[in-house]
N, C-alpha and C positions, 0 to 999 in steps of 0.2 A: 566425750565429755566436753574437750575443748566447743566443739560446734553446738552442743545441747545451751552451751553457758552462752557463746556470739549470739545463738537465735532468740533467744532470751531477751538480751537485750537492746536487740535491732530494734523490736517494737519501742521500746522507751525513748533511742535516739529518734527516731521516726513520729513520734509523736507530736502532731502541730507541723509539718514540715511538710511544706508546697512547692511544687516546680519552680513556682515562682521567684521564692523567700530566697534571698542572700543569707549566706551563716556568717554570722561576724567571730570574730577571733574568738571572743568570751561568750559564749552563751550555754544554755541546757546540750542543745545539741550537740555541739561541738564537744561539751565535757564527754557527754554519753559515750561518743564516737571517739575518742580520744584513751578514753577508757578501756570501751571495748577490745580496743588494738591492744594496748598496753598489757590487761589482764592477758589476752590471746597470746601475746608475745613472751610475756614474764612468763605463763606455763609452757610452752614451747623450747625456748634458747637451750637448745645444747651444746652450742660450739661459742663460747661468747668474742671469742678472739679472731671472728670473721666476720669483719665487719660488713663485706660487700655479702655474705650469705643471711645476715640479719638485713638488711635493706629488699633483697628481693622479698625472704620472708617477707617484710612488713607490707612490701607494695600488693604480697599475692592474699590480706589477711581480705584486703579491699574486693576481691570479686564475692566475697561472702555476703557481703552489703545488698541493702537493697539499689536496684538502678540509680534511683535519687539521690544517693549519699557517695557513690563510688567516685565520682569523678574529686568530691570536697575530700574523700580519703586516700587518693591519689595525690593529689593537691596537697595535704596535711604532711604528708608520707617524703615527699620531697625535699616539702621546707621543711621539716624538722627531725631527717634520719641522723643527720649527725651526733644532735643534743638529746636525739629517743636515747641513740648510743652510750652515749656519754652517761647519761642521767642512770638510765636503768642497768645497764651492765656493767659500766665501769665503777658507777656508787653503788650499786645494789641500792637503789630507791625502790618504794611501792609504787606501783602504777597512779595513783592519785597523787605521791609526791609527784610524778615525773608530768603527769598533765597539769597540775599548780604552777611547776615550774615553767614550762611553757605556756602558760597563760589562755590555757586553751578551758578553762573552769572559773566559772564567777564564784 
């Protein structure tokens, strides 16, 4: 279920995105993608008091990606495992509060 809902929505992150194109902090993409994790993660966490085991988790949500997005979900995964932390397990946030919060959604 979890990977039926991720493949689902790769194509919508994916959408418009070129080898080329830089993702800036706030855009479609970046929400989709930001998203995607969060949704994947929020049904996943079963240990929430292990923080270095939600960090792999989230680095390992990124090979599910398509090639072109892995490296910015790597990237994302880094700068913001802390506050992912924070936001979503320690507040219990929705995954949309927690991408708002990080300013990763226009």
């Amino acid at each position: 279920m979890k990977i039926a809902l991720l493949l689902c929505l790769v194509p919508l992150a994916t959408a418009g995105f070129s080898a080329n194109a830089e993702v800036s902090p706030k855009n479609d993409i970046s929400c989709a993608l930001c998203m995607t994790v969060m949704e994947v993660l929020d049904a996943t966490i079963t240990d929430p008091t292990n923080e270095q085991e939600v960090a792999v988790f989230l680095d390992q949500i990124c090979s599910f990606l398509p090639d072109l997005l892995q490296q910015e979900c790597h990237t994302m995964i880094l700068e913001y495992t802390d506050d992912i932390i924070e936001l979503l397990v320690n507040q219990y946030l929705a995954p949309r509060d927690v991408c708002d919060a990080l300013t990763l959604c226009p």
